[in-house]
C-alpha positions as CSV (number, residue, x, y, z in Angstrom):
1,X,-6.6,-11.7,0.5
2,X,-8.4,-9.1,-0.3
3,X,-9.3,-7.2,-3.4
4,X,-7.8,-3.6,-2.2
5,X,-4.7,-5.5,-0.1
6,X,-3.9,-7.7,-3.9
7,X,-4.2,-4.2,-5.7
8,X,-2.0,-2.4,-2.6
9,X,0.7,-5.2,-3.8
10,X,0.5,-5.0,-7.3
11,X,0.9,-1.2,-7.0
12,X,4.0,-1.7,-4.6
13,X,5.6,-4.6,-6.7
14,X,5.7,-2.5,-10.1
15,X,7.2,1.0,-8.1
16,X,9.9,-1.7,-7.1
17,X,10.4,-2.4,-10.7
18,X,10.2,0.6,-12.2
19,X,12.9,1.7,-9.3
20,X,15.1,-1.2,-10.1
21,X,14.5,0.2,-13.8
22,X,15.4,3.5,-12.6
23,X,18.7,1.9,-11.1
24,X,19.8,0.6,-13.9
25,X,19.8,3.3,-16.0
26,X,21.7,5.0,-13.8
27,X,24.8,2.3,-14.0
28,X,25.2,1.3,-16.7
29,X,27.1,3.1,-19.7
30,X,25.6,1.5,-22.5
31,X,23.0,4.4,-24.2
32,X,20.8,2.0,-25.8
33,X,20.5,0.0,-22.6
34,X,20.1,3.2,-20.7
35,X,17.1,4.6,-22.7
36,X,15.7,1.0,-22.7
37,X,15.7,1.2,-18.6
38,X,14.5,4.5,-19.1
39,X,11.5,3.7,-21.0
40,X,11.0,0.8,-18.8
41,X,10.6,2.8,-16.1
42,X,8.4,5.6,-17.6
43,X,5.9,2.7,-19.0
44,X,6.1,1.2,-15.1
45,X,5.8,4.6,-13.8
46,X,2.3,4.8,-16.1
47,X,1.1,1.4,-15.0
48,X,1.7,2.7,-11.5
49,X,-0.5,5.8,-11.8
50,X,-3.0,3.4,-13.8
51,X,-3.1,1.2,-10.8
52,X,-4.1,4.0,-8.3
53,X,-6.9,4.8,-10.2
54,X,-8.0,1.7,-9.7
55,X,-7.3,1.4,-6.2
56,X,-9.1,4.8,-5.6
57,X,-12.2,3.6,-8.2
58,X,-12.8,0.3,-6.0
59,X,-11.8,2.3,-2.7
60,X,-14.7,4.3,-3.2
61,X,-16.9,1.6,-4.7
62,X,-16.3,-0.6,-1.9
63,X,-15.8,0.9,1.4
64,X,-14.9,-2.3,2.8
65,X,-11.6,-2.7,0.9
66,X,-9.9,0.4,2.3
């Protein structure tokens, strides 16, 4: 596997998390649970935009791993 297909995963495992996050929020009815999900989600959502960068940084580093 290669570097820019493990980095393509990573990105799309944490949007699943942070969705799931997102999800949770939503149901439940708890308002400290709900702003935990929602924090969740907004750190995920930051380690997601973190993660591009990467993917973008070793994208244009190393053609091969587009």
């Amino acid at each position: 596997m290669t570097v820019g297909t493990q980095i393509t995963k990573a990105i799309a495992t944490v949007q699943s998390a942070a969705s799931s996050m997102k999800t949770f929020s939503m149901e439940t009815q708890d308002q400290q649970a709900k702003q935990t999900f929602e924090q969740l989600a907004t750190t995920l959502d930051n380690a997601i935009e973190t993660l591009k960068e990467r993917q973008k940084y070793i994208e244009n580093q190393e053609p091969q791993y587009k």
